[in-house]
N, C-alpha and C positions, 0 to 999 in steps of 0.2 A: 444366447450365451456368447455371442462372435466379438459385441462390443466390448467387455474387459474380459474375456478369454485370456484365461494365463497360455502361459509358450507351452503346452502339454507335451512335445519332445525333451522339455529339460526338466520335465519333473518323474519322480521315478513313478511307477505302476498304483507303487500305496499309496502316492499323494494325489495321484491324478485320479485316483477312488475317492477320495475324501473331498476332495473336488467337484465330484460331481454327483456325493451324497449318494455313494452305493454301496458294494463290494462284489467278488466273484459270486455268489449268487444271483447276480445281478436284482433285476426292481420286480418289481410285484405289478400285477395289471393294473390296478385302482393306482400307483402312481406311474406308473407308464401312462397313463390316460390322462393324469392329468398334466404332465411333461408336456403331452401331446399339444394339446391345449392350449402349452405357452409357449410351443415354438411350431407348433404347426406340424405338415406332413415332410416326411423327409421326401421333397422336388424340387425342382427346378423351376422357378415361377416362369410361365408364360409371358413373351413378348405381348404386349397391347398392339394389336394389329391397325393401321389405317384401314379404312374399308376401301373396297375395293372402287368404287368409284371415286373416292378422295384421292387415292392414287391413280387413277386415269385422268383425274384433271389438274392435278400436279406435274402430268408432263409437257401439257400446255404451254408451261411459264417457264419459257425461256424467249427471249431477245428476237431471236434466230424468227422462230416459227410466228412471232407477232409482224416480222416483215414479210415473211410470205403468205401469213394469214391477209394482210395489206394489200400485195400484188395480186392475191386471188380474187381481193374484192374490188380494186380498182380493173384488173379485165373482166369482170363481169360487169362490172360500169361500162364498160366499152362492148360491150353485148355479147363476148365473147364465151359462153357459158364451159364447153368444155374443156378450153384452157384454163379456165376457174378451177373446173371440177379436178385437173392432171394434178393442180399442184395445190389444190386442197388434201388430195389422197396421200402426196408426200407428208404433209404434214401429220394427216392420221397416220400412217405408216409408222415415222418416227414417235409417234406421242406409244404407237401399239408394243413396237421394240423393246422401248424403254420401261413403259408397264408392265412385260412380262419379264424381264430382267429382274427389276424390283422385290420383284415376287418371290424370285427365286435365291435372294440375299436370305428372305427371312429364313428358309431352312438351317442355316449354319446353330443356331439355340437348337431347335428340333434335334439335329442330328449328335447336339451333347446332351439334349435329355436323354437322348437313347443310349448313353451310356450306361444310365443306371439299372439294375436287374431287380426284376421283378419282387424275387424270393429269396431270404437267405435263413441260416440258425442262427437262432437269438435264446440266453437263457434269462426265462420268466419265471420268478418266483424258485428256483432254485431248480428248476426241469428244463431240459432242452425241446426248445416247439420249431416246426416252420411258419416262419409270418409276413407277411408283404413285407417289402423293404420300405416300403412308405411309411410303413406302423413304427419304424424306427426311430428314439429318440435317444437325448443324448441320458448317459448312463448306463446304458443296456448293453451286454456284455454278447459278441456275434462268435460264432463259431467258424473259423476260415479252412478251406483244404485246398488242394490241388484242384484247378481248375476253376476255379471261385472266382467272379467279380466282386471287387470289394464293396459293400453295399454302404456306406459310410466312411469318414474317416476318423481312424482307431488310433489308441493308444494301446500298444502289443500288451500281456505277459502271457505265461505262459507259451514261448515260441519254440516248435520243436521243427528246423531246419527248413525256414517259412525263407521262401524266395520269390520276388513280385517284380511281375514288370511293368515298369512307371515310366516306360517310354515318352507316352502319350503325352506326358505330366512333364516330367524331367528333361527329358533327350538322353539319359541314359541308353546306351545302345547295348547293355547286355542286364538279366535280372539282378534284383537288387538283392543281398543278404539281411534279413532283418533279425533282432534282438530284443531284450527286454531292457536294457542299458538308458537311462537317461546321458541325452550328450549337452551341448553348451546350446544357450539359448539362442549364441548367434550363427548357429548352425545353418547352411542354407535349406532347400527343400531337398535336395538329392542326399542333402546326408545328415536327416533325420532318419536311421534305422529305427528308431524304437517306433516308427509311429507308418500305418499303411494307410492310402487316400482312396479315396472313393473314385470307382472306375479303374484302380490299378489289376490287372491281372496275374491270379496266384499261379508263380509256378510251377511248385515243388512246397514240400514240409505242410506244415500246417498251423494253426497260430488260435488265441482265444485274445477278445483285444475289447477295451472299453469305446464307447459310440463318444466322439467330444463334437465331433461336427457333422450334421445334419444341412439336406438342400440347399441354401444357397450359403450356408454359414461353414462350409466345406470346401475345399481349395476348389474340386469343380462347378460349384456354384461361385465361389469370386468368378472363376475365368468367363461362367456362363455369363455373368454381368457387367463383365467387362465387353464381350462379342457386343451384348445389348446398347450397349451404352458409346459406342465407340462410332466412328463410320470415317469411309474415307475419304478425302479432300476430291474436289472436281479434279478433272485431269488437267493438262494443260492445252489440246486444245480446247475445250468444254469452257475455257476460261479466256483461251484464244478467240475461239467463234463466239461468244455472250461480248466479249469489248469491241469484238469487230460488226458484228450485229447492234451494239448499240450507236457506234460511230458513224455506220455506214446509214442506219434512222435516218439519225440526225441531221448526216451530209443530203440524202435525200429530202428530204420536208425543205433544210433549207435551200437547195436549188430550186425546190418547186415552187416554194414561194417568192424567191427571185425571177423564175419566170414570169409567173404572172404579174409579179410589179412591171418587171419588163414589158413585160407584152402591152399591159394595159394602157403602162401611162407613158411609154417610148414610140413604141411602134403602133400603138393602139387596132390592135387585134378585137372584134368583136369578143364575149365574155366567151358563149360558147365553143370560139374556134379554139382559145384561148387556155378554154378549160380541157381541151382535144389535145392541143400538145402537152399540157403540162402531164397531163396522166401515161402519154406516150413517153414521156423524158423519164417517169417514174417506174412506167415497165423496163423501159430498157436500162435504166442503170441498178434494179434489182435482180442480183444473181439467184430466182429463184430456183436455178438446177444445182446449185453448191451444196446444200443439204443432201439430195439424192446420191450425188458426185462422192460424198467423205463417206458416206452408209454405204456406198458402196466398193468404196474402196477399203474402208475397213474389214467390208466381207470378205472380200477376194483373200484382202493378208490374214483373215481366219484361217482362210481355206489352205493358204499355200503354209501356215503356224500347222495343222493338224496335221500336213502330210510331214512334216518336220519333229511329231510326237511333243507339240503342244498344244492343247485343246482350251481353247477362250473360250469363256463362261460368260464374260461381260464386254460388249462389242467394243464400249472406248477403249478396253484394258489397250489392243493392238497399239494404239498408238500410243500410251502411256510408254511401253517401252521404248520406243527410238527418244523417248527424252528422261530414261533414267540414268541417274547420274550416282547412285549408291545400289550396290545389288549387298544385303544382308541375307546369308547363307547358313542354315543348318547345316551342321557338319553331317553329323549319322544319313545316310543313306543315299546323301544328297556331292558333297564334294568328295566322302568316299566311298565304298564298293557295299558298306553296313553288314560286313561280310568278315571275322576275324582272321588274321592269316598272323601264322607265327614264322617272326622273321628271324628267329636268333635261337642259335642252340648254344649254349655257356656249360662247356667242362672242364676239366681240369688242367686239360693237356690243350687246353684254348678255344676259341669261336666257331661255329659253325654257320654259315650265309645259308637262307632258306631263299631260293628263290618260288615263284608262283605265285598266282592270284585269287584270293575269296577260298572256298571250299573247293573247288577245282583240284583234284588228286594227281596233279599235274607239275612237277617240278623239282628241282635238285636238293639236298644238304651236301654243301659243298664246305671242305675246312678251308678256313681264313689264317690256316696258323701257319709258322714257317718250318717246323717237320716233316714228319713224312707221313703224308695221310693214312699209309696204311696201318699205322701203329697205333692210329687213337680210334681203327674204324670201330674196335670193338664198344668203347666208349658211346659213340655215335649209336650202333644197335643197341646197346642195353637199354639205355634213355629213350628212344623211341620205344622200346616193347612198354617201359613201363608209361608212356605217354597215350602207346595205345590201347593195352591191356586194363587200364587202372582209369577208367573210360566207361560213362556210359551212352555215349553219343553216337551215331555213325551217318551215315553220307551217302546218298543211293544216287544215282545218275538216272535223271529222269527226263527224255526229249535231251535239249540240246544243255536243259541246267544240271547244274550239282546241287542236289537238296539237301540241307540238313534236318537231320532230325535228333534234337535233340540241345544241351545248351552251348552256344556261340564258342565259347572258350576252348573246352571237349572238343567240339568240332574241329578247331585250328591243329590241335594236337592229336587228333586221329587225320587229318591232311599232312603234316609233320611226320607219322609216323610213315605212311605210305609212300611220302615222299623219299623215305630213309631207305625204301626198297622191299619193308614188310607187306604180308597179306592181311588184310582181317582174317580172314576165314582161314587162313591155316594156322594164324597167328591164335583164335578160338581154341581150335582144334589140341594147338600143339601143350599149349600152355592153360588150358580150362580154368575158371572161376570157381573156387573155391566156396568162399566167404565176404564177405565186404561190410566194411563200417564207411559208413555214407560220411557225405562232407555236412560237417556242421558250424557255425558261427563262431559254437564255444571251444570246437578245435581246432578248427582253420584246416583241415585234413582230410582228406581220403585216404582209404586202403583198399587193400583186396590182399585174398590170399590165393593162388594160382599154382596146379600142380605143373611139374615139367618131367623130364626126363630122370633127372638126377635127386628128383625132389620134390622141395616148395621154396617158393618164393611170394615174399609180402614185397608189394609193390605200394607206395605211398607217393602223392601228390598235395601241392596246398600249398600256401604262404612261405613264402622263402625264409622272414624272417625266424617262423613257426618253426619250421622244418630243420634249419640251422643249430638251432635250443635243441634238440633231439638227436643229432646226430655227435658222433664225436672220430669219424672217418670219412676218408672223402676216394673216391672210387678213381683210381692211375690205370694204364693200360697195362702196366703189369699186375695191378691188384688194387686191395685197399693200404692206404696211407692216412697219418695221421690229419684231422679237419684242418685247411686254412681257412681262418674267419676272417683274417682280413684280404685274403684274395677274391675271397664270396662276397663279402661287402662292398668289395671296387667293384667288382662284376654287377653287384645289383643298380649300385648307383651311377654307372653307367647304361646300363639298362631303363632305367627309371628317368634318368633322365633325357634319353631319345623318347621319351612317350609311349612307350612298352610297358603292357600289363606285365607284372612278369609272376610267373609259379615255380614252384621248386621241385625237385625231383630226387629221390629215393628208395632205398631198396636194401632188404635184406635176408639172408638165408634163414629158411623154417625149418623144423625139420621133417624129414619125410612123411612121418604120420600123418600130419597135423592136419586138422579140419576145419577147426576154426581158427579165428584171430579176436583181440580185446586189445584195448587204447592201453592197455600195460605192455602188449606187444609191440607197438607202435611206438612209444615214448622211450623205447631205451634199443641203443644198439644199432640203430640206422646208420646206412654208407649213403652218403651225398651224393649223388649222380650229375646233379648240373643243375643251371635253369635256362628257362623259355624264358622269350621275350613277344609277345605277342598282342597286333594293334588292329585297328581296324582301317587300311591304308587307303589313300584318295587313288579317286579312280585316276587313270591316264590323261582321260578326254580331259577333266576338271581341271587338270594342271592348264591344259594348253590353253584352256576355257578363260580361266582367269588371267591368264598373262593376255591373251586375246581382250578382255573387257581393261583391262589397266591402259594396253597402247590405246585404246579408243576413249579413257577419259572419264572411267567408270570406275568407281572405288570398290571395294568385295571387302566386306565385314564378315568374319566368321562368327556367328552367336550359336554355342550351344552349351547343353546343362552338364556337359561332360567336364574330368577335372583340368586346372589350370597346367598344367602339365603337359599332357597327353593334345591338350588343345595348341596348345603353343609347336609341341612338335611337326604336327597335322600341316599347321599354318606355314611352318618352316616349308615342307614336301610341296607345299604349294603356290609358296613363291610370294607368300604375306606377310608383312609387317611381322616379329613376332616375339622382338625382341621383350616388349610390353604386354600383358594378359591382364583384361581389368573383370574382376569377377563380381558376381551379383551385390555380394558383400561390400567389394572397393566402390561398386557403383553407389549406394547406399548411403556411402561415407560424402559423394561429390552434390554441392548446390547445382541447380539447371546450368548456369553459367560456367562451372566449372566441368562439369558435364560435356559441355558443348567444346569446351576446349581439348578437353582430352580427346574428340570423337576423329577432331584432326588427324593424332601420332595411333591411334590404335587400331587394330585391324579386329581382333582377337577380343571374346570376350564368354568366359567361361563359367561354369554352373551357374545361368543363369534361370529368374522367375519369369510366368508369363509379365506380370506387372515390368519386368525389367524389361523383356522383351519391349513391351507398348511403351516401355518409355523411351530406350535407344532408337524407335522409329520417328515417335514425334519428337522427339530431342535434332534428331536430322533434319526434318521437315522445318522444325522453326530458325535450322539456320538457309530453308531456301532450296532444300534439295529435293531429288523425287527420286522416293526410294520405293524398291525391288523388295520386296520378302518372302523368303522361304521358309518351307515349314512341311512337319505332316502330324505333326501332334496337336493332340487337344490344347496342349501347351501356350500352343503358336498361334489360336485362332485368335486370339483378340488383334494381336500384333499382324496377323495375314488382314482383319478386318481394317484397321487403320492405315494401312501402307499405301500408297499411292497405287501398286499394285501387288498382291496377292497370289505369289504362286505355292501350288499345293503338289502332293508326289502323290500320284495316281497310282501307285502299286501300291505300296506300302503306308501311304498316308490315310489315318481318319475321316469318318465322312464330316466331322465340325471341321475338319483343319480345309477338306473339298466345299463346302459349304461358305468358306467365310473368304474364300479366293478367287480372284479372276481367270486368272488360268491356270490348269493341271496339266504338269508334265505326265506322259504315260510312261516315260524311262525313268523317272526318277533320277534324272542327269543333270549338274549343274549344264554340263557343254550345251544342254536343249537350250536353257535361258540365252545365252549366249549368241545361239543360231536365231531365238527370238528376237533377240535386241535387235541384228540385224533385218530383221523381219520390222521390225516396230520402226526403223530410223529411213527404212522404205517406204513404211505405208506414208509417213508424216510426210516424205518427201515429195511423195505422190498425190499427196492432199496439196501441199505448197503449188507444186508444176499446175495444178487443178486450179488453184486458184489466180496464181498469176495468166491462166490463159484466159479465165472466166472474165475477172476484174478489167484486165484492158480491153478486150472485145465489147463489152459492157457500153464504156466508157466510148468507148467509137459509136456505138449506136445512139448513145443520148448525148454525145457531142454534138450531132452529127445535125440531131433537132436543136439542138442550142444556138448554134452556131448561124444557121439558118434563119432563128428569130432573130437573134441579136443584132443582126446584119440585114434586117430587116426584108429575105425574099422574097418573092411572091407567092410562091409555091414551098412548100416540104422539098427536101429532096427526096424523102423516103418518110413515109404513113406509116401511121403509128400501129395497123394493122398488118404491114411490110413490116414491121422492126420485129413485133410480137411472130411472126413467120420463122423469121432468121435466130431469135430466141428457140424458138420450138425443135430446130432441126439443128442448132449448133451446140447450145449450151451446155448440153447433154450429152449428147450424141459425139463429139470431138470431144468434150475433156473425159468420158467417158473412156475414153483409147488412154488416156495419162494414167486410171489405176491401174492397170497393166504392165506399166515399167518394173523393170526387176531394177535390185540396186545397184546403185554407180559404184565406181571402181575405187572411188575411196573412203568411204564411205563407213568404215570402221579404224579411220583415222584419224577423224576427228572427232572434237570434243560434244559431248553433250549439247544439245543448243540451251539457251537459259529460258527455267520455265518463265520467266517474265518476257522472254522474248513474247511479242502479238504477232500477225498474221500480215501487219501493216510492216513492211519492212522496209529499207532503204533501196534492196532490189527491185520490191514492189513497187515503190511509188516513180524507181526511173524506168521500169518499163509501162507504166499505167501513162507515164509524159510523156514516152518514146512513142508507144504505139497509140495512144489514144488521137495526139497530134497528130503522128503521121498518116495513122487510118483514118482519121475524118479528113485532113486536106484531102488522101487521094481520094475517096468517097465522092465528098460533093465538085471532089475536080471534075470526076467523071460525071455526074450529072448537071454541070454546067457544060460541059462539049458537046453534051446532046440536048441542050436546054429546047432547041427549037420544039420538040418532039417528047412532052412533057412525060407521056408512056414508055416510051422507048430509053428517055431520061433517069426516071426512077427505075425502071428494071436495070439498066447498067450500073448503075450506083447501087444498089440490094446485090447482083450477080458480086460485084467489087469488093464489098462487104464479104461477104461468101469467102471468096479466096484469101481476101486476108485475112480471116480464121486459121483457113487453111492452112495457107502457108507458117501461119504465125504457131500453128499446133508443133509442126516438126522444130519449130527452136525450142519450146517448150519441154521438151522431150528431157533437156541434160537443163538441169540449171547455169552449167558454167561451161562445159565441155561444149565445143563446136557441133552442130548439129550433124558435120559429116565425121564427127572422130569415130573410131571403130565401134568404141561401145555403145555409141548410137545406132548404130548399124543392128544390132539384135534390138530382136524383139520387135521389128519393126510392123509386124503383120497388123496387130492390134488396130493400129494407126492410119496403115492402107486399109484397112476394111473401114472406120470410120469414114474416112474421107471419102470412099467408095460410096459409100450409104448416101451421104450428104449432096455430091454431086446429083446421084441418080433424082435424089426428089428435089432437088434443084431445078431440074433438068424436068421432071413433071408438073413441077410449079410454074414454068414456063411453057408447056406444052398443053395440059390436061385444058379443056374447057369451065369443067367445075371455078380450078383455081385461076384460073383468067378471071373471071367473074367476081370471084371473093376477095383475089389478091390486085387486080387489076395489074394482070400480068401481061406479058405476049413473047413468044415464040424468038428466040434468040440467033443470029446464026453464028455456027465456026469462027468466023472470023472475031464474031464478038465474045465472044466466050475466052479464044485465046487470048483478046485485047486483057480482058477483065484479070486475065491469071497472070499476064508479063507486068502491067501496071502494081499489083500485091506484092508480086515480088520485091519491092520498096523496103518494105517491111520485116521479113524474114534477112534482107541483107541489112539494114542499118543495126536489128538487134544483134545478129552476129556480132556484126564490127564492138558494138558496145562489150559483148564480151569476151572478144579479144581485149579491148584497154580495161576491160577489171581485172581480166588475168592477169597481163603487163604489170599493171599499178596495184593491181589492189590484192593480189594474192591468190585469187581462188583458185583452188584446184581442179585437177581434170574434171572429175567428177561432180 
C-alpha cells in the first residue's frame, strides 16, 4: 500500500475507510487473510546477516595489517620466529576488536524490532478479539487505551481525550493531543493529530483508529530501513593510517629494491649477504608497534571518556572526536534539563519572574512589576491555588532527584505553585476536589469543582485563547473587572514569542451546595486569572558547553521535531545563531546545493523527520565536515547511524537510538560531549607524538644500514638482528609512555584539524630529516671510534641508538612546547618509568650471557654508557632549537 499511499492525515476518517475498502466494523477474517497475503506480516524485516567468518576476514583488508602481516614474515625469514609470532598476534588482536565491534552495530534494527508489542484489540468481523500484532493488516480497525503501544500506524476516529507520546518518533518533549480532524497534507509528522504511529506510547484517553501502515510501510519500518541501509564513513584516522600504510608499502619495496640494485651492481655484495641487509633495512623501517601504540592509546582515552560519563561503544569513535568539526544536537534532554519549569506568571496588575530549575520545588515568584508587591500578592496565591488545585500531577522527592509523576506541563505548575509558598497537602486538605471534567482536544480545558471555607470554587485551566472566548472579567487585586482582550493578547504574544508554552487561568464562584460541575458551567461567567509561560530551559553546563565548542572551531546545529519557535528561543538561551529556523518543511523546499548553502547561516532547525535528520548529516559530510550526532530517539537512529560519530543519551534514550551510536553519554549532557571533544583532540595528539617518535627512530635504524652499504663498509655497523632488538625494547615500550600524555594547554583553542589532513605532515617529514640525519651520523660516528674493536663497535653504536630514543621521547612529549615548559613537567612518570624499563634490559642485553650469544653483545662500562648518553644528547637539543624557530616564525603555540 506504501507506494501510492494517499497522505491519510489529510483525509478525513470516511475517506480514509473507503480507502482502504472497510468501515468501523472493521474486515471479516477470510479478508484479513487475505490482506495478509498481500502485504505480509506486520514486522520489521530482518537484516541479511554476513556470516560470521566473512566478517572475520573482512577485518584482514586493510593497508595497515598487510604491512605488518610482511614484517612478520620477513622476521621469520630471518629465523626469528617469536618476533613473528608478537606481531602476528597484534594483528589478530586488531582483526578480533574489530569483529566484535561489527557485531555489535547489528543490534540497533533488533532493538527497533523490539519496539513493536506483541498483542493488541483489533475489531474482526464486527466483535472485538485479541490477536498478535503481526496478524495485523491494513484496514483493520485497533482499539487503543492508556498504556498501550501502538501496534501500527492509524488513522484515529472515534478519539475520546487520546494523548501519545511520540518522543521516540518526533522529539516532542511533552505528550501529544490527538483528534479525529483531518489537517493539510503538508503537515509535518509532529503535527499530524488525526493519525498515531507505531511504537508511539498512549498516554491518557483512549482512541479506535483504522491500520493504513503495516511493518516496514509504517514510519517505524521507513526509519528501521533507513538504520539498514545507511552506515558510517571511515574515521579519519582509519583513512589517515590506510594512505599512510599504503605510502609507507610502497616507500619500503621501493628502498628495498634500490638496495639490492645497489648492493649488487655497485658495491657487489654477495646475493645472500645482500638479501641480509635488504630485509634488515625493511625491519627497521616498518613501524610494526604503531598498530599496538593507536589500540592502545585509544583504550586508555576510553577509559579516562567513562570516568568523564562517556561510554565508547566503538574504539575509533575516541578519536573521531578530536577532529569533529560540526556537533548536531537534540534539543529535548540533551541541551536542556527535558524537565518543564514555568518561568512567567502573567496577571493583571503585571509579571511575575519564576526563578528555579526542572521539577525541583525549590525557588521564588517574585513580581517584575513597579508597585507594591504587597497589593497584587493576592493575585499571585489565587492563580497558584488554581495552578495547583486544578492538577492532576505531583512531584515526590526521591534520593537526591525530584520525580515527577504525572504530565510535564502539570508538573511545572504544581513547582509554580509551591514555589508561590502553598502546600499540597494542606492545599488538598483545605480546598478538596469536588468534581472534574478532564482536559479534552474538543475543549481545550480542564476544570474541577473544589469545596473551601466560604464555599465552592470551579477552578479552570487550558488554551489561553479558549479560555479568553469564555470569560468576560478579568481578576484586579481589589476584585473582578471588566476583560482586557487586548492586554491578554500582548501578554500572550509576548509570551509566545520567548518560546513559552503558555496556558490560561481561571476561576469562578459556585455556589455552596454544588457537587457537580458541566462545560455549561464552565463556558459562561469565568474571571481571567492570568497566564503561565512555561519551557523546557537548557541546562547551565550546555550554555558554557557550546560557547566552549564555538571558541575551539566547532559548529552546534540544533536539530529537533520541536516547534520553530520555541526552538529558536532555546537556541537564543544558548548562544546559537537564531535569528533563521529552517523546518523540515523549508528543508523540503531546498535542492542538495541549496541545502548546503543554507547549512553555513543556520544553527537551528525545527520539526524536524528522521529522513531530514539523515539528510542535514550527509548534506554536511559532502561539504567535507565530520559531524557529531546526537539523539535518543528512534527518530534519530538512522542519522546516529550515518554520522561520523553517533552519540546516544543513556538515561533517557532508546535502545535503537544506544544501538546505532558510538558513544553513550550516561548524563545525558551536551557539556559531557564537550569534555569528550577534549578527550578525542588528545587521544589524536597522542597517536601524532606516537608517531613522530616511531617514524624518525625507525628511520635512524634503516639509515643507518643504508648508509653503510652505499658507502660501501666492510662491516654493518649494527645487524640486522641488533636493529630487530632495539625494535623490540623501544618501539613499543617508549612510545607506549606518549598515550599517557593528558592534553596541552591549548588545545581547545584551536581549530579542528582538516579531515584531509594524513599522518605525513610537514612537522613529520622535518623532524623524520632532522633526526633521521642526525641519528645515523651520530650512530655510525660512534661505531667508527671504536672501529678497531668490531664488538665493542656495534655495541656503542646499538647502546647510542638507545639513548637517542630516549632522549628524543621527552621532546616528543609537547609537539611545540619546549620540553622543559611546565606543562611538560606533569605527567611525567609514564615516561620515567619507560625509560626505566628500556635502560634495565639494555643493561641485561649487555650483561646476561644468553643475550651476549644471540645479540653478540658484551658488557659495557660507566664510562661508556655515559659517552653514549652526552653524545644523543645532539638530538633532543637540535629538535628543541627547531621548535623554538617554528614558534618564532611559524606560529605554533604553547601547546
Amino acid at each position: 500500500m506504501s507506494e501510492n499511499a494517499p497522505a491519510w492525515h489529510a483525509l478525513t476518517a470516511e475517506e480514509a475507510m473507503q480507502a482502504c475498502r472497510t468501515d468501523r466494523r472493521g474486515l471479516s477474517d477470510a479478508e484479513a487473510q487475505k490482506r495478509r497475503e498481500q502485504y505480509g506480516e506486520n514486522r520489521l524485516l530482518a537484516r541479511r546477516q554476513r556470516s560470521a567468518w566473512r566478517r572475520l576476514l573482512g577485518q584482514f583488508h586493510n593497508v595497515l595489517l598487510y604491512v605488518l602481516m610482511g614484517a612478520a614474515l620477513v622476521t621469520l625469514l630471518l629465523g626469528y620466529a617469536t618476533d613473528a609470532l608478537v606481531i602476528a598476534a597484534v594483528v589478530i588482536i586488531n582483526a578480533l576488536v574489530g569483529f566484535v565491534q561489527e557485531g555489535k552495530a547489528e543490534a540497533a534494527l533488533r532493538a527497533i524490532q523490539q519496539m513493536l508489542v506483541s498483542e493488541c484489540l483489533v475489531v474482526r468481523d464486527g466483535e472485538t478479539r485479541q490477536i498478535p500484532s503481526s496478524a495485523l493488516v491494513p484496514g483493520d480497525v485497533v482499539l487503543l487505551a492508556a498504556g498501550d503501544r501502538v501496534p501500527a500506524d492509524l488513522r484515529l476516529f472515534e478519539v475520546r481525550e487520546l494523548h501519545c507520546d511520540e518522543s521516540m518518533l518526533t522529539g516532542e518533549s511533552v505528550p501529544v493531543a490527538k483528534h479525529e480532524e483531518a489537517v493539510s497534507r503538508e503537515a509535518m509528522l509532529a503535527d499530524r493529530h488525526g493519525m498515531a504511529w507505531m511504537g508511539a506510547l498512549v498516554t491518557a484517553g483512549g482512541a479506535r483508529g483504522l491500520v493504513v501502515g503495516t511493518g516496514t510501510d509504517s514510519e517505524l519500518g521507513r526509519i528501521g530501513h533507513m538504520v539498514d541501509t545507511v552506515s558510517a564513513p571511515d574515521t579519519p584516522l582509519t583513512r589517515s593510517l590506510g594512505m599512510f600504510g599504503r605510502q609507507l608499502a610502497a616507500l619500503i619495496l621501493a628502498i628495498t629494491a634500490l638496495v639490492m640494485v645497489w648492493g649488487y651492481l655497485v658495491v657487489g655484495m654477495p646475493v645472500a649477504d645482500l638479501f641480509r641487509v635488504a630485509v634488515g633495512v625493511a625491519v627497521a623501517a616498518i613501524p610494526e608497534g604503531l598498530p599496538a601504540v593507536v589500540t592502545i592509546t585509544l583504550a586508555i582515552g576510553v577509559q579516562r571518556m567513562a570516568a568523564s560519563r562517556a561510554v565508547i561503544r566503538k574504539l575509533p569513535a575516541v578519536e573521531v572526536l578530536g577532529s569533529v568539526t560540526v556537533i548536531c544536537s537534540d534539543k529535548t534532554g540533551t541541551l536542556t534539563r527535558n524537565e518543564m519549569t514555568t518561568r512567567r506568571l502573567v496577571t493583571a496588575a503585571g509579571d511575575f519572574e519564576v526563578s528555579g530549575e526542572g521539577y525541583a520545588l525549590q525557588g521564588e515568584v517574585d513580581y517584575a512589576g513597579d508597585g507594591d508587591a504587597g497589593e497584587v500578592l493576592p493575585l499571585k496565591t489565587l492563580a497558584s491555588q488554581v495552578a495547583l488545585l486544578c492538577n492532576d500531577a505531583h512531584i515526590s522527592h526521591e534520593g537526591d532527584d525530584w520525580v515527577l509523576h504525572g504530565d510535564p506541563t502539570e508538573g511545572a505548575l504544581y513547582a509554580l505553585a509551591c514555589k508561590a509558598g502553598l502546600s499540597p497537602a494542606e492545599a488538598s486538605e483545605r480546598w478538596p476536589r469536588l468534581d472534574v471534567i478532564p482536559f479534552a482536544t474538543e475543549r481545550l480545558y480542564m476544570a474541577t469543582l473544589n469545596r473551601h471555607e466560604e464555599g465552592c470554587l470551579m477552578l479552570v485551566k487550558g488554551a489561553p485563547e479558549r479560555l479568553l472566548g469564555l470569560c468576560t472579567q478579568q481578576q484586579q487585586p481589589e476584585g473582578p473587572a471588566p476583560l482586557d482582550t487586548d492586554y491578554w493578547h500582548a501578554a500572550l504574544e509576548r509570551l509566545a514569542s520567548d518560546g513559552l508554552r503558555v496556558l490560561g487561568l481561571a476561576w469562578k464562584p459556585m455556589p455552596g451546595d454544588s457537587a457537580r460541575i458541566s462545560t455549561a458551567d464552565v463556558e459562561q461567567g469565568l474571571v481571567f486569572l492570568g497566564l503561565t509561560g512555561t519551557t523546557d530551559p537548557p541546562r547551565h553546563e550546555a550554555i558554557e558547553a557550546v560557547a566552549q565548542c564555538r571558541r575551539a572551531g566547532i559548529q552546534v546545529k540544533m536539530i529537533t521535531g520541536d516547534n520553530p519557535r520555541t526552538a529558536g528561543a532555546i537556541a537564543a538561551q544558548l548562544g546559537l545563531r537564531h535569528e533563521r529556523v529552517l523546518t523540515g518543511k523549508d528543508m523540503a523546499a531546498l535542492d542538495d546545493a541549496a541545502l548546503g548553502e543554507a547549512l553555513v547561516e543556520v544553527d537551528v532547525y525545527a520539526r524536524t523527520s528522521p529522513a531530514d535528520k539523515l539528510r542535514l548529516v550527509e548534506a554536511l559530510q559532502a561539504r567535507g565536515e565530520v559531524v557529531a550526532m546526537t539523539g535518543d530517539g528512534v527518530n534519530d537512529a538512522p542519522a546516529l547511524q550515518r554520522a561520523d560519530i553517533g552519540v546516544a543519551m543513556g538515561r533517557k534514550g532508546t535502545d535503537a537510538a544506544r544501538d546505532a551510536s558510538a558513544m553513550v553519554l550516561t548524563d545525558d549532557n551536551f557539556a559531557t560531549i564537550a569534555a569528550a571533544v577534549r578527550a578525542g583532540r588528545t587521544v589524536y595528539d597522542n597517536i601524532v607524538k606516537a608517531i613522530q617518535f616511531i617514524l624518525p627512530t625507525s628511520v635512524v635504524q634503516a639509515a643507518v644500514l643504508l648508509l653503510a652499504l652505499v658507502i660501501g663498509m666492510s662491516a654493518l655497523p649494527i645487524t640486522p638482528v641488533q636493529i630487530l632488538w632495539v625494535n623490540m625494547i623501544t618501539a613499543v615500550t617508549l612510545a607506549l609512555a606518549l598515550a599517557f600524555e593528558h592534553g596541552e594547554s591549548g588545545l581547545m583553542r584551536r581549530p579542528p584539524r582538516s579531515p584531509q589532513e594524513g599522518l605525513v605532515t610537514p612537522l613529520l617529514l622535518r623532524r623524520l630529516a632532522l633526526v633521521g640525519v642526525v641519528g645515523t651520523l651520530l650512530v655510525i660516528g660512534q661505531f667508527m671510534r671504536y672501529a678497531e674493536d668490531l664488538t665493542l663497535a656495534r655495541n656503542m653504536a646499538v647502546l647510542t641508538l638507545v639513548f637517542v630514543e630516549v632522549w628524543y621521547l621527552f621532546c616528543c612529549r609537547r609537539l611545540h612546547a619546549p620540553l622543559w615548559h611546565e606543562p611538560s613537567v606533569r605527567g611525567l612518570m609514564p615516561a620515567l618509568i619507560a625509560v626505566a624499563a628500556v635502560l634495565v634490559l639494555q643493561w641485561l642485553y649487555s650483561v646476561l650471557p644468553p643475550m651476549q650469544a644471540l645479540f653478540e653483545s658484551q658488557a659495557l662500562s660507566p664510562a661508556h654508557w655515559l659517552e653514549a648518553a652526552a653524545v644523543a644528547l645532539v638530538v633532543p637539543l637540535l629538535v628543541e632549537i627547531d621548535k623554538a624557530i617554528a614558534r618564532r616564525f611559524g606560529g605554533a603555540g604553547e601547546g
